[in-house]
N, C-alpha and C positions, 0 to 999 in steps of 0.2 A: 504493500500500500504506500510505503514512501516515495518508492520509484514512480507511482503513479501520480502522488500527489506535486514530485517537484516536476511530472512530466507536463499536469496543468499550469503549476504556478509559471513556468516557462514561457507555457501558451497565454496563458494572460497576462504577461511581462510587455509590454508597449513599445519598450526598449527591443525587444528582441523582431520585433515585426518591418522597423523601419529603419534608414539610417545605410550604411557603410555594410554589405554582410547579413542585412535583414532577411527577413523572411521573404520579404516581397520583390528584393533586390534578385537574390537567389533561385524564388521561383520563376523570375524573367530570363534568368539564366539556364536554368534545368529545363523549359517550355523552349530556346533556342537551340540549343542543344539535340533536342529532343527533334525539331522539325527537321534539322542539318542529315540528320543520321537516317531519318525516315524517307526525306527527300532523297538524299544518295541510293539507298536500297530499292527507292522504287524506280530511278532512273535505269538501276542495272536490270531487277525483276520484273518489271512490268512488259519491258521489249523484249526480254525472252522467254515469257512465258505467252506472252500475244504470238510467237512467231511459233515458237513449238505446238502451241494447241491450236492454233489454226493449221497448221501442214499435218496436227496429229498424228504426228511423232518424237521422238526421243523421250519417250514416259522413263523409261528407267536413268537413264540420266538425269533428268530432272529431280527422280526420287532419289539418285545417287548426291546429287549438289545440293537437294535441300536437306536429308541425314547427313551428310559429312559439315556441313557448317551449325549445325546445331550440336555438333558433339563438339564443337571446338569452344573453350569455356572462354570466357570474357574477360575475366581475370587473366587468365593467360594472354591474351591478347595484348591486354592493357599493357604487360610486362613486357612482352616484345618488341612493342612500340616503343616503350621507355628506354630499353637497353640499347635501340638505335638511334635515341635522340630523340621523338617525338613523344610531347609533353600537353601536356593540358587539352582543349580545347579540341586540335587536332587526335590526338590520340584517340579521345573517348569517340570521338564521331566515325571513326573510320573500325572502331571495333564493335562498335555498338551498331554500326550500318549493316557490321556480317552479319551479325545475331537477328535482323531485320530481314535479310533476305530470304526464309526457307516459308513463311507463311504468305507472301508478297508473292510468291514463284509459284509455290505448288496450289494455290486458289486461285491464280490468273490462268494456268495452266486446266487444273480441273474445273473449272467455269466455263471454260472455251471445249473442252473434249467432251461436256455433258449437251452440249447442244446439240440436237437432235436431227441426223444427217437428211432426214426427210427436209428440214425448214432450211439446210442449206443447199439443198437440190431443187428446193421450189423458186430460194433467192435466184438460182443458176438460172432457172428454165422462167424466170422473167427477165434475165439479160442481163443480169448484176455480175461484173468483176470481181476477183475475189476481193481486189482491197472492199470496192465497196459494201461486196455481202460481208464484209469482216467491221467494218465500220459499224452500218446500216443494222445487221440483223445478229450478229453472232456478240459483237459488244456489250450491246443491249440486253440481252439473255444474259450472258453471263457477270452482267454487273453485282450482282448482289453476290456472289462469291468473290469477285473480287474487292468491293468492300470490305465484308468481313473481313479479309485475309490484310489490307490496308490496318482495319480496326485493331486486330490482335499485333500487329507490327507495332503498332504506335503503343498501344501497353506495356509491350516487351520492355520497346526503348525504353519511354517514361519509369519505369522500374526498375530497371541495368545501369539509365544513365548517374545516380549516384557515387559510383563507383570511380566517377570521373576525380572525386576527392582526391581518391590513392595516386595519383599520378598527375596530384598539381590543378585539376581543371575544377571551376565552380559548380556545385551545383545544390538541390536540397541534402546530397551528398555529405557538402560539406560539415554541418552542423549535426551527423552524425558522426563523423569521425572524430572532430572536436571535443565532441563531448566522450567517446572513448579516450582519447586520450587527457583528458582531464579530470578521468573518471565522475563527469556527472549521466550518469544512469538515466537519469529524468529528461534530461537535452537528447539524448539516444532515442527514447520511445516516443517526445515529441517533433523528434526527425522522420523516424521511419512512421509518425503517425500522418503526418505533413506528404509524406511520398506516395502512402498509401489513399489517402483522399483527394491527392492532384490524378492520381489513376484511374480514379474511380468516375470524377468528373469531365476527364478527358472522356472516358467511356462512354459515358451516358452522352455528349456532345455528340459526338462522332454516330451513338447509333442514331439520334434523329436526324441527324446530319444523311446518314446512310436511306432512312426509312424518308427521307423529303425527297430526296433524288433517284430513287427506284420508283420507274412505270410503275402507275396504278397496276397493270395485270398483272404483275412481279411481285407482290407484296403477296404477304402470307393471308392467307384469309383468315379472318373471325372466327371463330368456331359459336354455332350456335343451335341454341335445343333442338331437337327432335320435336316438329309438329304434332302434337297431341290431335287422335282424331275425333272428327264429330260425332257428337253423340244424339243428334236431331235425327231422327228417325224417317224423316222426311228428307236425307240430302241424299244426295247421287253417289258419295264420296264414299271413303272405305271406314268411313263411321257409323254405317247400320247397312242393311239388306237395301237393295233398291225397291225401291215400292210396285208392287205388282197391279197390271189395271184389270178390275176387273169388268164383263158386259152387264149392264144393267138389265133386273129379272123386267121381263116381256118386251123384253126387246124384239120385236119380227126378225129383225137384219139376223138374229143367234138363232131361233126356234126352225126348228123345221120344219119342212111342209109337211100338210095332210096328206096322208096316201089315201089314191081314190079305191073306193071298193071293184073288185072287176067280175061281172055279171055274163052268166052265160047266153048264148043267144037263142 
């Protein structure tokens, strides 16, 4: 409970929010950061996973490049970068761009291979080029996976890029490492609680952001009740028997004729 209480008292510290190093200084920094690494990863993943799933080929490659850079830790990165000279700013963006590329690849990629070869053969056989059937009709379709895969990149980052601390660069980062190394415990959890709710909020941005710009047809639909049937005895529907007509008693049009008696001659 102490940990937590100095992790409030921090957060309600005035001093800590503004100023040289603030909170809000920081977060301007961790939010640029965060765009630099996003934007690089989608420069490289975006044109080759449009180029692969549209010619709908090199699947295993693709799943070979986005497993192999997902195994690759980011700490480690950060260090290799370090040990050649690059520090701060640059370092974190170019390793924080790897760790961005495997969900950016492999949902631009599987968004384009899920479109349905019939609606690319009909683009065909109304005259469309492929860039344009790729523009026009396969883009479109697969946009909402390729947002998502956009969405989850941008979390990653926003969640990795603290790390930029270790190796000199600013970020909400830094006010957790500070406080390890000053052993306040309280500065620590009101760090990582700080990194945790800038993620959260990116998140939720990003998905109405996603859900404004996906076609009406694209969107997930509603889910809604089950039509309860009629219970009017009188309707046509599958809420009762359909009403049977019956002819009305002495009706002639129903009755049959008289048979004449037949007499001998």
């Amino acid at each position: 409970m102490d940990v937590l209480t100095e992790a409030l008292a921090w957060l309600n510290d005035p001093l800590n929010w503004t100023g040289r190093r603030g909170v809000l200084e920081l977060t301007a920094a961790h939010l640029r950061l965060s765009a630099l690494a996003v934007l690089l990863a989608a420069a490289v993943a975006l044109p080759a996973g449009v180029w692969l799933g549209h010619r709908r080929r090199g699947g295993a490659v693709t799943v070979v490049l986005a497993n192999t850079s997902r195994a690759l830790p980011t700490f480690a990165l950060l260090t290799i970068f370090a040990s050649t000279g690059l520090f701060g700013a640059t370092a974190t963006v170019l390793a924080v761009a790897v760790f961005a590329v495997p969900p950016i690849l492999g949902n631009t990629f599987t968004g384009l291979m899920e479109v349905d070869a019939d609606v690319r053969d009909a683009a065909r056989g109304m005259g469309m080029s492929g860039g344009r059937s790729l523009a026009a009709v396969e883009l479109p379709l697969a946009l909402p996976l390729i947002g998502a895969g956009l969405r989850t990149a941008t979390t990653q980052v926003l969640a990795t890029v603290p790390l930029a601390a270790l190796v000199g660069g600013t970020s909400l980062g830094s006010i957790i490492v500070e406080g390890m190394a000053l052993q306040r415990y309280g500065q620590v959890v009101a760090g990582a609680v700080l990194v945790a709710a800038l993620c959260l909020l990116v998140e939720g941005v990003l998905a109405v952001v996603q859900h404004v710009l996906t076609p009406a047809p694209m969107r997930t639909p509603r889910r809604t009740g089950a039509r309860r049937p009629s219970r009017d005895p009188d309707a046509t529907g599958t809420g009762g028997p359909a009403p049977t007509t019956r002819a009305p008693v002495g009706d002639p049009a129903r009755e049959p004729a008289p048979r004449r008696a037949v007499t001998g001659s």
